[in-house]
Backbone as JSON Lines, residues from 0, in Angstrom:
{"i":0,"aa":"X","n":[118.33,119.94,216.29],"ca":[118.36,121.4,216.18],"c":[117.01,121.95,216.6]}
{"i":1,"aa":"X","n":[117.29,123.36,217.11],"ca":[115.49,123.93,217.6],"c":[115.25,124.09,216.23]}
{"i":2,"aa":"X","n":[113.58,123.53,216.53],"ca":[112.52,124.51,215.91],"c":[111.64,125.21,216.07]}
{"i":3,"aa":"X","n":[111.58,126.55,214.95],"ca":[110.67,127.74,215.63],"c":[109.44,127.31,214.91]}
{"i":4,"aa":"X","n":[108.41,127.72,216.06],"ca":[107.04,127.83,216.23],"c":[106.36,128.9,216.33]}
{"i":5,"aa":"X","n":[105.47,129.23,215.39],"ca":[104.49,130.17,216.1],"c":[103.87,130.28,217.11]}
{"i":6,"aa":"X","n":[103.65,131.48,217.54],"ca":[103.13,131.61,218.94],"c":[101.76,131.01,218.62]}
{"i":7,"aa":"X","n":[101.63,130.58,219.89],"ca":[100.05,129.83,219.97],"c":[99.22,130.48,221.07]}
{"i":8,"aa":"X","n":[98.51,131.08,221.02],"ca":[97.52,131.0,222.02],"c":[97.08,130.2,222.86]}
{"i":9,"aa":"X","n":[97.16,130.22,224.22],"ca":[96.18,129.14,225.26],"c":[95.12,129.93,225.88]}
{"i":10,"aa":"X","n":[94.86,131.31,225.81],"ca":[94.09,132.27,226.09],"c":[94.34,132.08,227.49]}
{"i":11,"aa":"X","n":[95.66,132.23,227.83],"ca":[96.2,132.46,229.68],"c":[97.37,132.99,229.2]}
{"i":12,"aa":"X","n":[97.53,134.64,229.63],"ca":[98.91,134.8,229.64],"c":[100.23,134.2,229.87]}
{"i":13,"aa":"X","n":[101.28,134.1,229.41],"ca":[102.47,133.83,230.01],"c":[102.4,132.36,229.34]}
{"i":14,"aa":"X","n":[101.52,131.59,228.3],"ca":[101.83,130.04,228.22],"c":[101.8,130.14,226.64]}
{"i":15,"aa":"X","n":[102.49,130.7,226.19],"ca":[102.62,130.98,224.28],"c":[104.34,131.21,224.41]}
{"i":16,"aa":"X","n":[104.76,130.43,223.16],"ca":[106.02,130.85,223.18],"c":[106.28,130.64,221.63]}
{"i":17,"aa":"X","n":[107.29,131.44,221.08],"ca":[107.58,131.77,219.75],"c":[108.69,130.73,219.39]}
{"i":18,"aa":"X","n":[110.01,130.44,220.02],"ca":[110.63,129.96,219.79],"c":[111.24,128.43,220.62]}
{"i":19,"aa":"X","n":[111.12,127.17,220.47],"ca":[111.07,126.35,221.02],"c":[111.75,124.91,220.6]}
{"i":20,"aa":"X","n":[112.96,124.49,221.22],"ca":[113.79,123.62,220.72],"c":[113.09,122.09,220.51]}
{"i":21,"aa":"X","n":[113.36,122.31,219.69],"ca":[112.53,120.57,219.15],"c":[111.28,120.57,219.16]}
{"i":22,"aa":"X","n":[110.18,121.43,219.41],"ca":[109.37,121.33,219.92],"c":[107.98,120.68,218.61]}
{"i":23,"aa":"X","n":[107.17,120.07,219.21],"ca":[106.33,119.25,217.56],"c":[104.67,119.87,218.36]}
{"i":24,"aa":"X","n":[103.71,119.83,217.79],"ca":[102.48,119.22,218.29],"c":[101.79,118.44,217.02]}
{"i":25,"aa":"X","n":[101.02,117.76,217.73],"ca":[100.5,116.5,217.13],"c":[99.2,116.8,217.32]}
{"i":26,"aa":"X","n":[98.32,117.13,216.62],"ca":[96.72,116.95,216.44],"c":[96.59,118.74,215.65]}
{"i":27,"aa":"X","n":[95.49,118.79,215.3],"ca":[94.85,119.52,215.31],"c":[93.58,120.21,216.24]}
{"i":28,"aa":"X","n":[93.4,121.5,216.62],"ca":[92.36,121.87,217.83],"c":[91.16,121.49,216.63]}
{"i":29,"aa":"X","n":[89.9,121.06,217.04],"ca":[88.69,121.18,216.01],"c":[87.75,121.45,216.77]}
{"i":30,"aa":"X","n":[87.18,122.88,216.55],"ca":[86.53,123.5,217.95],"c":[84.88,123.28,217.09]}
{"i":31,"aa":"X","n":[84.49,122.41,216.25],"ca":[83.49,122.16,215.29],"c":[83.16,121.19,215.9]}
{"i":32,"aa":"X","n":[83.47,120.05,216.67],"ca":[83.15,119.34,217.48],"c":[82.96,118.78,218.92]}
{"i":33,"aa":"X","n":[82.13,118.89,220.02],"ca":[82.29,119.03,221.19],"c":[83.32,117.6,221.95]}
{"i":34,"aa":"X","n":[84.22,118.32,222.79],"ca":[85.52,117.34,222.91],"c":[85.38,117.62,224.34]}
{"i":35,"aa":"X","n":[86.29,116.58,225.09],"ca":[86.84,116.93,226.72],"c":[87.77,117.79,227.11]}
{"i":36,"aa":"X","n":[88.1,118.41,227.63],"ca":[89.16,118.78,227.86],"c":[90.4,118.61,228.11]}
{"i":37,"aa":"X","n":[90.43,117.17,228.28],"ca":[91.34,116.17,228.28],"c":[91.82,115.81,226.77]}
{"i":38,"aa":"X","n":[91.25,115.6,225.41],"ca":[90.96,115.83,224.88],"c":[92.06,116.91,224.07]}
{"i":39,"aa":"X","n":[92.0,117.86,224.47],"ca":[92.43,119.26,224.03],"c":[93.83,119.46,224.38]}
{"i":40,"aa":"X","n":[94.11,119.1,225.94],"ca":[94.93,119.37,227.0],"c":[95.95,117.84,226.06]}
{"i":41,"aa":"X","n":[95.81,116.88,225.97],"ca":[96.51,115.82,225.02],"c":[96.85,115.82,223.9]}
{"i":42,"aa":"X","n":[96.41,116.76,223.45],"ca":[96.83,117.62,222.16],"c":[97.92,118.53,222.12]}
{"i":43,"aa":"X","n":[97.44,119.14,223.14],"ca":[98.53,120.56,223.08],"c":[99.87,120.31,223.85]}
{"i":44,"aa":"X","n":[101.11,120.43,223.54],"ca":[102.69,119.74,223.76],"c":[103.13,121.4,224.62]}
{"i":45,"aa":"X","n":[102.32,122.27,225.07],"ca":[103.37,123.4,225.63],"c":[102.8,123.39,226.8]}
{"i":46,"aa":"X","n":[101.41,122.34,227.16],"ca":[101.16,122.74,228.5],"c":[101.07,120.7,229.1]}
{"i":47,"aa":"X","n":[101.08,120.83,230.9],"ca":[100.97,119.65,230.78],"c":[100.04,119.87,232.13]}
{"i":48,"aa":"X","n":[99.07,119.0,232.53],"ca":[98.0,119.29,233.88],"c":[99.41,118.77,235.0]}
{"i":49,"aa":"X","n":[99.17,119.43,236.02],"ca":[99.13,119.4,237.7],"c":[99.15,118.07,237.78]}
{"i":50,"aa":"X","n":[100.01,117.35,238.53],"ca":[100.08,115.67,239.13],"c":[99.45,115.85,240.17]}
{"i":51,"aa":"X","n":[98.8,114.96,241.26],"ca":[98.35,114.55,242.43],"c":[99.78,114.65,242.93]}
{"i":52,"aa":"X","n":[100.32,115.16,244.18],"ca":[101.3,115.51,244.98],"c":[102.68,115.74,244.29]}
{"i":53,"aa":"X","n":[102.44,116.91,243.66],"ca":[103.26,117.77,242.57],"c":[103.33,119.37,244.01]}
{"i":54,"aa":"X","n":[103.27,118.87,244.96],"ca":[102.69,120.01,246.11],"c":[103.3,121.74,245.9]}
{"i":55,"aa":"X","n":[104.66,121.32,245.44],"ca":[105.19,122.77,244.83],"c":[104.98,123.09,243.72]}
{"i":56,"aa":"X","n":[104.04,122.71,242.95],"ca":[103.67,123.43,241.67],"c":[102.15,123.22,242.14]}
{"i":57,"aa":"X","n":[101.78,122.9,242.62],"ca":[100.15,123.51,243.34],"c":[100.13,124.7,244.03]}
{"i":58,"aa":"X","n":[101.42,124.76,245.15],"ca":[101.18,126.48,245.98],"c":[101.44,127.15,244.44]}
{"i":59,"aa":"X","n":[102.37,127.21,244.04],"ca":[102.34,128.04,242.92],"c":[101.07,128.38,242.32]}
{"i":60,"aa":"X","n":[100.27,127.61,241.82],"ca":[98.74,127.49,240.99],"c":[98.19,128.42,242.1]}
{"i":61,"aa":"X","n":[97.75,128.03,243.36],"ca":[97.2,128.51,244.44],"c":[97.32,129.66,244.67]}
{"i":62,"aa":"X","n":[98.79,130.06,244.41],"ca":[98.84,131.95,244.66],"c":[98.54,132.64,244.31]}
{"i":63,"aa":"X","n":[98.27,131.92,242.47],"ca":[97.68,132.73,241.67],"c":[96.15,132.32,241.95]}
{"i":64,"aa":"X","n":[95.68,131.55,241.76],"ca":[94.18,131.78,242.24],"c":[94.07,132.43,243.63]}
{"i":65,"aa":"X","n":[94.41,132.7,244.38],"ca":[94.12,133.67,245.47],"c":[94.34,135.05,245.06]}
{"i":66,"aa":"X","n":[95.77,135.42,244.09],"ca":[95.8,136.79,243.45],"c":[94.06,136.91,242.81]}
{"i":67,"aa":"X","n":[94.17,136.08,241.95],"ca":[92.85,136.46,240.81],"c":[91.84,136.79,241.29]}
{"i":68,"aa":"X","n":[91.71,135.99,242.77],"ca":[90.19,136.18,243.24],"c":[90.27,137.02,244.69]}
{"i":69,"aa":"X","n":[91.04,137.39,244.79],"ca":[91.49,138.04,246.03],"c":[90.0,139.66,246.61]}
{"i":70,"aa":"X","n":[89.2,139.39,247.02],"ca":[88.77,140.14,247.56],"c":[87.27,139.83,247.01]}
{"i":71,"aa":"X","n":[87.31,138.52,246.48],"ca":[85.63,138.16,245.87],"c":[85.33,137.1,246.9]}
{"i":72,"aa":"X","n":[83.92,137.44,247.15],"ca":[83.32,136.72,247.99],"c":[83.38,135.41,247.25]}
{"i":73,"aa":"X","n":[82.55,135.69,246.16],"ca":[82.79,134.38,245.14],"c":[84.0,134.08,244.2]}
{"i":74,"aa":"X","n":[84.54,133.0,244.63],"ca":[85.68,132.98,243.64],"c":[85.54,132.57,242.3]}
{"i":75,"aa":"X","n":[86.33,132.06,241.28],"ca":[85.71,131.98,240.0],"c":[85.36,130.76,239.91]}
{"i":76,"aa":"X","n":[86.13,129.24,240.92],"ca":[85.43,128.15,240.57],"c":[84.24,127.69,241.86]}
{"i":77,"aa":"X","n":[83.96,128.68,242.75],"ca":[83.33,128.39,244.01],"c":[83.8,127.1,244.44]}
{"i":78,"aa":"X","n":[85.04,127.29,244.9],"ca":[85.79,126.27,245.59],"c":[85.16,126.14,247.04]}
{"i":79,"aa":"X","n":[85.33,124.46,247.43],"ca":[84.51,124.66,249.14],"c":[85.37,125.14,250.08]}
{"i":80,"aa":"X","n":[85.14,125.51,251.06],"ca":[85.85,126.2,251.83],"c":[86.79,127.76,251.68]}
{"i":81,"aa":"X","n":[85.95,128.41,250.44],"ca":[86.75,129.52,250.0],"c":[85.98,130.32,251.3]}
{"i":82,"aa":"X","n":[87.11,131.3,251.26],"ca":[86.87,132.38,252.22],"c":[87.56,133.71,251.56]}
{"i":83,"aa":"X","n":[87.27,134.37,251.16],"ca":[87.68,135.53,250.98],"c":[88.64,136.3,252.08]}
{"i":84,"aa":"X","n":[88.36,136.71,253.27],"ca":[89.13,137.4,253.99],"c":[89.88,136.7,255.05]}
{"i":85,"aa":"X","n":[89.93,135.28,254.96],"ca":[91.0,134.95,255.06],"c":[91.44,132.78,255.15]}
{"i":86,"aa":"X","n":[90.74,133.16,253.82],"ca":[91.38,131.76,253.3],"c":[93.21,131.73,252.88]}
{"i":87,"aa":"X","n":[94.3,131.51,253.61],"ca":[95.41,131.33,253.08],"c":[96.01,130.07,252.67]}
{"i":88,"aa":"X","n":[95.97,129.01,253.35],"ca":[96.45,127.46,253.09],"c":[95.56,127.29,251.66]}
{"i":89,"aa":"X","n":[96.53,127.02,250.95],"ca":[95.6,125.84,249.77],"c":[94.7,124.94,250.04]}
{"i":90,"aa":"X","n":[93.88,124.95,249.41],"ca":[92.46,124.36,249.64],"c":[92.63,123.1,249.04]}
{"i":91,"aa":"X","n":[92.04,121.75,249.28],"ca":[91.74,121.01,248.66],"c":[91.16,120.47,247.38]}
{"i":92,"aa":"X","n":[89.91,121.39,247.29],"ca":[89.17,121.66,246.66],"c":[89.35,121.86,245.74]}
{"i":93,"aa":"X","n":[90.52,122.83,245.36],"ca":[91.63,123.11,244.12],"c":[91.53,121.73,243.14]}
{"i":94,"aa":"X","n":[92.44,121.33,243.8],"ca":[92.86,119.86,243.02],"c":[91.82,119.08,242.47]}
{"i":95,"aa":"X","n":[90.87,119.04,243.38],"ca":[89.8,118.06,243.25],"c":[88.85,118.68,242.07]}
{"i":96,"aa":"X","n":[88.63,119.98,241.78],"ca":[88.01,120.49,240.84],"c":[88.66,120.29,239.76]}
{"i":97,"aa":"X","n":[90.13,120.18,239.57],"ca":[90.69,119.88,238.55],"c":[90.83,118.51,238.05]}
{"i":98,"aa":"X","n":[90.64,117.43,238.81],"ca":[90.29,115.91,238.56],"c":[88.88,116.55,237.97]}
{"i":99,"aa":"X","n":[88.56,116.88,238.25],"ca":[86.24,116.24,237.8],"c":[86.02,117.49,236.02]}
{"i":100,"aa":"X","n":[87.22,118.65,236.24],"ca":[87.36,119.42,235.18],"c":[87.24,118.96,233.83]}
{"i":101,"aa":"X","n":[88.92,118.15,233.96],"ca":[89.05,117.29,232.73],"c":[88.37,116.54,232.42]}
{"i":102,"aa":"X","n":[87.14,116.13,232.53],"ca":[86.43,115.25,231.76],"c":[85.24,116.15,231.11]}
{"i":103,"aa":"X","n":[85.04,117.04,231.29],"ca":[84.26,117.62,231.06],"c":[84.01,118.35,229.47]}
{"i":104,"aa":"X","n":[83.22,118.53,229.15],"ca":[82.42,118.67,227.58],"c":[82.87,120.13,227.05]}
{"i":105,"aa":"X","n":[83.62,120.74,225.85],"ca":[83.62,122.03,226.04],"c":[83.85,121.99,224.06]}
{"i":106,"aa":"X","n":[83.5,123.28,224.03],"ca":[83.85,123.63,222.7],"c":[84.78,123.68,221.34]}
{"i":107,"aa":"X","n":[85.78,124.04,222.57],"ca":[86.9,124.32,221.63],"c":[88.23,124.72,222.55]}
{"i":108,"aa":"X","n":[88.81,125.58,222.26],"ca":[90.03,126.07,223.3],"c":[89.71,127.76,223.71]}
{"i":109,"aa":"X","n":[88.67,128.15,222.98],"ca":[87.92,129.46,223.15],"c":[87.16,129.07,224.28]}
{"i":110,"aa":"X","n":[86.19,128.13,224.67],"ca":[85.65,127.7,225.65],"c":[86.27,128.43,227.24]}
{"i":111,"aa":"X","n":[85.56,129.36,227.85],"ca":[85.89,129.24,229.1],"c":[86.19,128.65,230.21]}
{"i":112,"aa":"X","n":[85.64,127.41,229.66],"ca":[86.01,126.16,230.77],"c":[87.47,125.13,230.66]}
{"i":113,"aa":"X","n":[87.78,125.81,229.32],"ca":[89.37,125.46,229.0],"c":[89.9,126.19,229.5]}
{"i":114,"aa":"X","n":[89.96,127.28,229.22],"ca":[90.63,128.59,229.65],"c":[90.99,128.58,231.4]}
{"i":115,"aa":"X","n":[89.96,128.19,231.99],"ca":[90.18,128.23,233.15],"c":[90.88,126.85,233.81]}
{"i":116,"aa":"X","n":[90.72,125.59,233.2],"ca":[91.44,124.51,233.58],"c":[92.82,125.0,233.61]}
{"i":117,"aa":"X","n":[92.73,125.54,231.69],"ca":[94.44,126.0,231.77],"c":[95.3,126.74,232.96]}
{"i":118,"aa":"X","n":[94.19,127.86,233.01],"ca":[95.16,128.73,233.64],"c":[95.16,128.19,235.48]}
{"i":119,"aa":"X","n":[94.6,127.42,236.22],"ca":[94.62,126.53,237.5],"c":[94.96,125.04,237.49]}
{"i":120,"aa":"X","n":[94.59,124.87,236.22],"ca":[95.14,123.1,236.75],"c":[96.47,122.59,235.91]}
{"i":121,"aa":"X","n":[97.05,123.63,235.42],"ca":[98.38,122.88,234.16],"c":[99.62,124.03,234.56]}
{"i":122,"aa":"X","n":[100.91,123.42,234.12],"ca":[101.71,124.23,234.2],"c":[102.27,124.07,232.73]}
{"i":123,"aa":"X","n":[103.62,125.03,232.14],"ca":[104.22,124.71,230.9],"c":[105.29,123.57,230.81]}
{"i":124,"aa":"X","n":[105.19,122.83,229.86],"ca":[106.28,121.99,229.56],"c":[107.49,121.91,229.77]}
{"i":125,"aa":"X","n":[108.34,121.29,230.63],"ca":[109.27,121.21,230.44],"c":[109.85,119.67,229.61]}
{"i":126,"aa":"X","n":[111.05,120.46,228.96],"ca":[112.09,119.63,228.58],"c":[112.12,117.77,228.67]}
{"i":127,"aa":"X","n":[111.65,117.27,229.87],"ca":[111.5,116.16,230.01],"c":[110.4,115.73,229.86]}
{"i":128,"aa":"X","n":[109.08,116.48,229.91],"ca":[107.93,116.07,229.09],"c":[107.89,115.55,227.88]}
{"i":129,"aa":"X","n":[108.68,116.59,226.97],"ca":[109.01,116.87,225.4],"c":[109.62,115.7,225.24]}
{"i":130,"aa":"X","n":[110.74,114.99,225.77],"ca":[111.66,113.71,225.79],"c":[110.36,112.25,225.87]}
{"i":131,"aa":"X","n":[109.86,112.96,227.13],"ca":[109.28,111.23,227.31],"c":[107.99,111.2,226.04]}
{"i":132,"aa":"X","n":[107.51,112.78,225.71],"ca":[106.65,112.14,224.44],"c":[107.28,111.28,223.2]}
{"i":133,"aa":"X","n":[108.32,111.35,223.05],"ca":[109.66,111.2,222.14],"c":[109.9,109.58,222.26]}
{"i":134,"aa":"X","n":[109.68,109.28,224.12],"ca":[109.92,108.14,223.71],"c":[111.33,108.32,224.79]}
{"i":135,"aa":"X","n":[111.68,108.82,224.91],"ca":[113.16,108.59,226.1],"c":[112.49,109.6,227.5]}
{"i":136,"aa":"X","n":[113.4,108.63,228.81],"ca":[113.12,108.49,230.29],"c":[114.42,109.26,230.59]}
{"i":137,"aa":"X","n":[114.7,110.09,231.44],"ca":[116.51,110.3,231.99],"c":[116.63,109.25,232.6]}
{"i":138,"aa":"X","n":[117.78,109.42,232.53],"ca":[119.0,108.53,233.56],"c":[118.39,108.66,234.78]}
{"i":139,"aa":"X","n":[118.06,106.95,235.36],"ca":[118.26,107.09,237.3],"c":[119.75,107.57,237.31]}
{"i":140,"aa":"X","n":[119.26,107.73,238.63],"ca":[120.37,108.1,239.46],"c":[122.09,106.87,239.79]}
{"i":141,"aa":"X","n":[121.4,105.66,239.35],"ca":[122.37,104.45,239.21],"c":[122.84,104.29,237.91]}
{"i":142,"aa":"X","n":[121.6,104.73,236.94],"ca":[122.56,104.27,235.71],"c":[123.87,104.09,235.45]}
{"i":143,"aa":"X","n":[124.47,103.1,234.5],"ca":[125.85,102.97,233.92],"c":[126.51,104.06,233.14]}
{"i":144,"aa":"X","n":[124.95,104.11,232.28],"ca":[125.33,104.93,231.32],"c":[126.11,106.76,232.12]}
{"i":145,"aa":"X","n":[126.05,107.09,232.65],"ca":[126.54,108.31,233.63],"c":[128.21,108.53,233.18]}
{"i":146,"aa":"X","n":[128.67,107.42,233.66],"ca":[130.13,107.13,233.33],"c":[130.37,107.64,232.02]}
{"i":147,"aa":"X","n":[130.33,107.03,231.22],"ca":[130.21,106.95,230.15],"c":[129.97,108.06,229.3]}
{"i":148,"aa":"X","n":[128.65,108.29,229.46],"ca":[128.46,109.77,229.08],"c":[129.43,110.78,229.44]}
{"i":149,"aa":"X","n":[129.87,111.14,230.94],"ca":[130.53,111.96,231.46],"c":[131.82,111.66,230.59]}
{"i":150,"aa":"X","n":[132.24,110.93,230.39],"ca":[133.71,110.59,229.18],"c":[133.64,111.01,228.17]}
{"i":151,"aa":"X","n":[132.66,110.81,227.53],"ca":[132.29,111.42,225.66],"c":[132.09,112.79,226.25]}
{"i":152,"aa":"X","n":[131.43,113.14,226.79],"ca":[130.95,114.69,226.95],"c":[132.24,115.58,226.78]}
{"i":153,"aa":"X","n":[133.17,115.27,227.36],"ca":[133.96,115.92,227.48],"c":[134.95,116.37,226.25]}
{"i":154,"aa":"X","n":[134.85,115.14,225.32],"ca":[135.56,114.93,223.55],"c":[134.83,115.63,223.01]}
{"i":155,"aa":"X","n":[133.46,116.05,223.29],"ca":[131.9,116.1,221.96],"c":[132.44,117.6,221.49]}
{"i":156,"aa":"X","n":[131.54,117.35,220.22],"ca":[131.76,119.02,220.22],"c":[131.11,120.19,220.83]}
{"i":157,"aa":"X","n":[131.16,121.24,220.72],"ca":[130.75,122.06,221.69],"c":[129.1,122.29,221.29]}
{"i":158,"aa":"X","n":[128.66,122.14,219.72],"ca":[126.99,121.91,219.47],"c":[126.46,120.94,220.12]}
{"i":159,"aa":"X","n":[127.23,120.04,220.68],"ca":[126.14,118.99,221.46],"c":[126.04,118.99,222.53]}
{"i":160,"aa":"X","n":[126.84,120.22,222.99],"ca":[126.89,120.35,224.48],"c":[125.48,120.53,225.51]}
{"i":161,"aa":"X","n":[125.25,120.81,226.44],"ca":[124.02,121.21,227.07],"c":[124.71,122.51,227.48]}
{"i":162,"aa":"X","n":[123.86,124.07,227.44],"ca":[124.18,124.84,227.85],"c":[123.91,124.85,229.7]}
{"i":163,"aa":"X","n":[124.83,125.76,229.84],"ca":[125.29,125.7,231.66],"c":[126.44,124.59,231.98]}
{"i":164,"aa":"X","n":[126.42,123.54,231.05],"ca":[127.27,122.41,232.09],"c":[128.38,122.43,231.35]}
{"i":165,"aa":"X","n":[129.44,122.48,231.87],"ca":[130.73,122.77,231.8],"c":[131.81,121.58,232.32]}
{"i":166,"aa":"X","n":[132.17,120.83,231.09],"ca":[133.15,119.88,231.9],"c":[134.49,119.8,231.08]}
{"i":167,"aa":"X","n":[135.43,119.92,232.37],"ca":[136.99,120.13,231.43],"c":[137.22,119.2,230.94]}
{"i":168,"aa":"X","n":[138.51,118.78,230.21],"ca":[139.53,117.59,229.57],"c":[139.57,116.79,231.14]}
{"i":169,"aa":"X","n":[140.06,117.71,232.19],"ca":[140.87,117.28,233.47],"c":[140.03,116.36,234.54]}
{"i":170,"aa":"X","n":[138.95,117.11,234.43],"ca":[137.73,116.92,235.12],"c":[137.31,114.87,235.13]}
{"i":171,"aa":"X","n":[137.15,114.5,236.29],"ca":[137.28,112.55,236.15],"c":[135.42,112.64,236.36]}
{"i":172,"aa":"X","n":[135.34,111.62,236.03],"ca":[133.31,111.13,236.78],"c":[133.7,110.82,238.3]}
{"i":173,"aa":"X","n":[135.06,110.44,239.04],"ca":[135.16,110.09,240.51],"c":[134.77,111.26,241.22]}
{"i":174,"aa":"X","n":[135.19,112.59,240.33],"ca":[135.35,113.79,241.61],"c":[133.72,114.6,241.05]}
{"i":175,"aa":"X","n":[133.63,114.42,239.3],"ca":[132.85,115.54,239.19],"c":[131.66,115.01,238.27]}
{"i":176,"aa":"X","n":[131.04,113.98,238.78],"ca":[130.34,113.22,237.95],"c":[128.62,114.03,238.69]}
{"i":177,"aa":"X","n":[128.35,114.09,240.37],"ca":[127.82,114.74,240.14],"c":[127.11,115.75,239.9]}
{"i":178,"aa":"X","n":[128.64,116.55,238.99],"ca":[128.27,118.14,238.29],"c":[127.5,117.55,237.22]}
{"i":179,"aa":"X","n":[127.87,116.87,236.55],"ca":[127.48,116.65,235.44],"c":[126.09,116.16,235.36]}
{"i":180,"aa":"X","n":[125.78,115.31,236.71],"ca":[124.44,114.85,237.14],"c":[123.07,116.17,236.99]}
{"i":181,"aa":"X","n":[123.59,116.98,238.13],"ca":[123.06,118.13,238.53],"c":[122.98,119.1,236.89]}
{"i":182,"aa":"X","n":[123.87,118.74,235.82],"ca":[123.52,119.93,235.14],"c":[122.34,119.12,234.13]}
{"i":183,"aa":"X","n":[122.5,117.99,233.83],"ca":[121.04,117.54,233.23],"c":[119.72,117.55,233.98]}
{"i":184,"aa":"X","n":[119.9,117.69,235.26],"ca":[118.42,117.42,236.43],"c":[118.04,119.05,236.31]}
{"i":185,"aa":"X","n":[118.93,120.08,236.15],"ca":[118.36,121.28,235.72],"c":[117.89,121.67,234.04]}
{"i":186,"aa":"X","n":[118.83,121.11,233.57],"ca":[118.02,120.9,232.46],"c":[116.57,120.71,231.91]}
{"i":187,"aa":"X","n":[116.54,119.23,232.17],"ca":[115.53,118.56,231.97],"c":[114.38,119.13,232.79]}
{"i":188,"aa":"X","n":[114.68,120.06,233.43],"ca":[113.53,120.53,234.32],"c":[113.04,121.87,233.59]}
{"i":189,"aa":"X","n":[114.05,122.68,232.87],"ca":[114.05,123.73,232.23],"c":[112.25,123.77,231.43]}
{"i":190,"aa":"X","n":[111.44,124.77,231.41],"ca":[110.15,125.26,230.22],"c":[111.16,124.92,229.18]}
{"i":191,"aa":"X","n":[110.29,124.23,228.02],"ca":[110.37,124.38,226.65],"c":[110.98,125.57,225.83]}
{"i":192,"aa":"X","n":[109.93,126.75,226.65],"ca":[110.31,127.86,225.73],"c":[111.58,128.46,226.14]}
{"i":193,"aa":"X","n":[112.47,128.23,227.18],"ca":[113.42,128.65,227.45],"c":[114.84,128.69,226.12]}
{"i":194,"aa":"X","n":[114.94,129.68,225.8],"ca":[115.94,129.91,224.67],"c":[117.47,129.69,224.93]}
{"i":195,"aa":"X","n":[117.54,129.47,226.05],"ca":[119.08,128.84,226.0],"c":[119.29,127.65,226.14]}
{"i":196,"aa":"X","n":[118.33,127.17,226.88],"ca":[118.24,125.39,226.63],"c":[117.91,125.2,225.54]}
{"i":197,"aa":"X","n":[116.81,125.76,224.97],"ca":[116.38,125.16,223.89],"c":[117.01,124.98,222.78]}
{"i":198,"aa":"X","n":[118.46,125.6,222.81],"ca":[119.4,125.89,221.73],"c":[120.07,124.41,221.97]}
{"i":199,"aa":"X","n":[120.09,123.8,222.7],"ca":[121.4,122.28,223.16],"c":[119.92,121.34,223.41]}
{"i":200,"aa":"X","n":[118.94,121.43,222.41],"ca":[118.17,120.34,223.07],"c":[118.46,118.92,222.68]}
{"i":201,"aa":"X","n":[119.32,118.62,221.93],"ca":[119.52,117.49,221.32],"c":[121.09,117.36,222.56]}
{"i":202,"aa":"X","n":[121.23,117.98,223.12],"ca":[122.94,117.55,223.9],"c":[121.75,117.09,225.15]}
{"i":203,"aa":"X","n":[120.65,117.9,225.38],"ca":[119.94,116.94,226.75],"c":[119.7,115.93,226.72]}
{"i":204,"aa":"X","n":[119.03,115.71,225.3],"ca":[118.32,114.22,224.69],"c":[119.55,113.11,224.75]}
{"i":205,"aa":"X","n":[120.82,113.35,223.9],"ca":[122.22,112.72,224.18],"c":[122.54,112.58,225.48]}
{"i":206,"aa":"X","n":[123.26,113.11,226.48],"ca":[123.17,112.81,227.79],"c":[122.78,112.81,228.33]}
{"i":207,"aa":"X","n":[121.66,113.11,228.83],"ca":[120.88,112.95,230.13],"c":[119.41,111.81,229.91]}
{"i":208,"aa":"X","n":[119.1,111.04,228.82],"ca":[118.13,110.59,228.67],"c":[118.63,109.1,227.73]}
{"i":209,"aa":"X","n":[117.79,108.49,228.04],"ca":[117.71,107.28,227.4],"c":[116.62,106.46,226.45]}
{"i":210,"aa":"X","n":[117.03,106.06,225.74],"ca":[115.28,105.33,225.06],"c":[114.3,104.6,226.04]}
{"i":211,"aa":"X","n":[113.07,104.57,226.3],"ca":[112.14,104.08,227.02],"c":[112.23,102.51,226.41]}
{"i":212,"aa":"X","n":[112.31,101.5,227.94],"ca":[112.79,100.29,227.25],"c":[111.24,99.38,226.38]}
{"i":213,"aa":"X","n":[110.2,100.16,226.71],"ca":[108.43,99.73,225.95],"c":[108.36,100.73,224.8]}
């Protein structure tokens, strides 16, 4: 069943959410002692950093740092190769500031130098983050288990369902197995804070995921 959370602050708009299915964090922030940012960022379960060739959730990051800094000579992390009037391609530099970021010494989560990792080098949690901290991987694309699932799904009751995916009595795994595929790969991709997933988070965890075999 979801549970609600208080909103949390990351001091970046748009990454606080009130209500959140399953959602746990584990640590306490202790801004009394100087920590990494890594550190902080391993703590906190609503945000997760930027992968190395994650390339569509970098232009994303990128647009917004070009909004933010859009008409400053200096941008806010003096990235190399910034150009103001007409830097458009994503920079390298981006990324690479965000590798050498996270290690770095900071206060607390008040710290500006959090603040700014957050808001350029992380995006929000989704759904399959939340799982693999848990301890379960989804289904490849071969799994057995697919079959199977797609059979029970269809008996379960309607609380364990995943919202969006829709499968009749009539409906076989030969013709429509992968609907059923496609509605956990949107799922599992779904933000945390999303309130209609977050209502069936235990029907994602049930079908679409498995225990991690370590």
């Amino acid at each position: 069943m979801p549970i609600s959370v208080a909103k949390i602050s990351l001091g970046v708009v748009g990454v606080s959410t009130a209500s959140v299915g399953g959602i746990y964090l584990s640590g306490v922030f202790n801004t009394t002692n100087k920590l990494s940012i890594k550190d902080l960022i391993t703590k906190n379960k609503l945000i997760v950093p930027i992968k190395s060739g994650e390339n569509n959730r970098w232009n994303k990051i990128w647009e917004k740092y070009k909004t933010h800094n859009n008409g400053k000579e200096k941008d806010s992390w003096n990235l190399q190769g910034w150009n103001h009037t007409n830097t458009t391609t994503r920079l390298s530099s981006l990324e690479n500031k965000c590798s050498s970021e996270i290690s770095e010494t900071i206060s607390g989560e008040e710290d500006p130098k959090y603040k700014d990792f957050v808001s350029w080098c992380t995006r929000k949690a989704e759904f399959k983050d939340q799982l693999s901290d848990m301890g379960y991987e989804p289904l490849s694309e071969g799994d057995s288990l697919w079959t199977s699932n797609f059979d029970s799904y269809k008996a379960a009751e309607n609380q364990t369902k995943i919202h969006g995916v829709d499968i009749q009595t009539s409906d076989t795994h030969t013709s429509n197995l992968d609907k059923f595929k496609t509605g956990c790969a949107t799922a599992l991709s779904k933000e945390i804070d999303d309130e209609n997933y977050s209502k069936t988070f235990e029907g994602i965890k049930r079908w679409c995921t498995k225990k991690k075999n370590n």
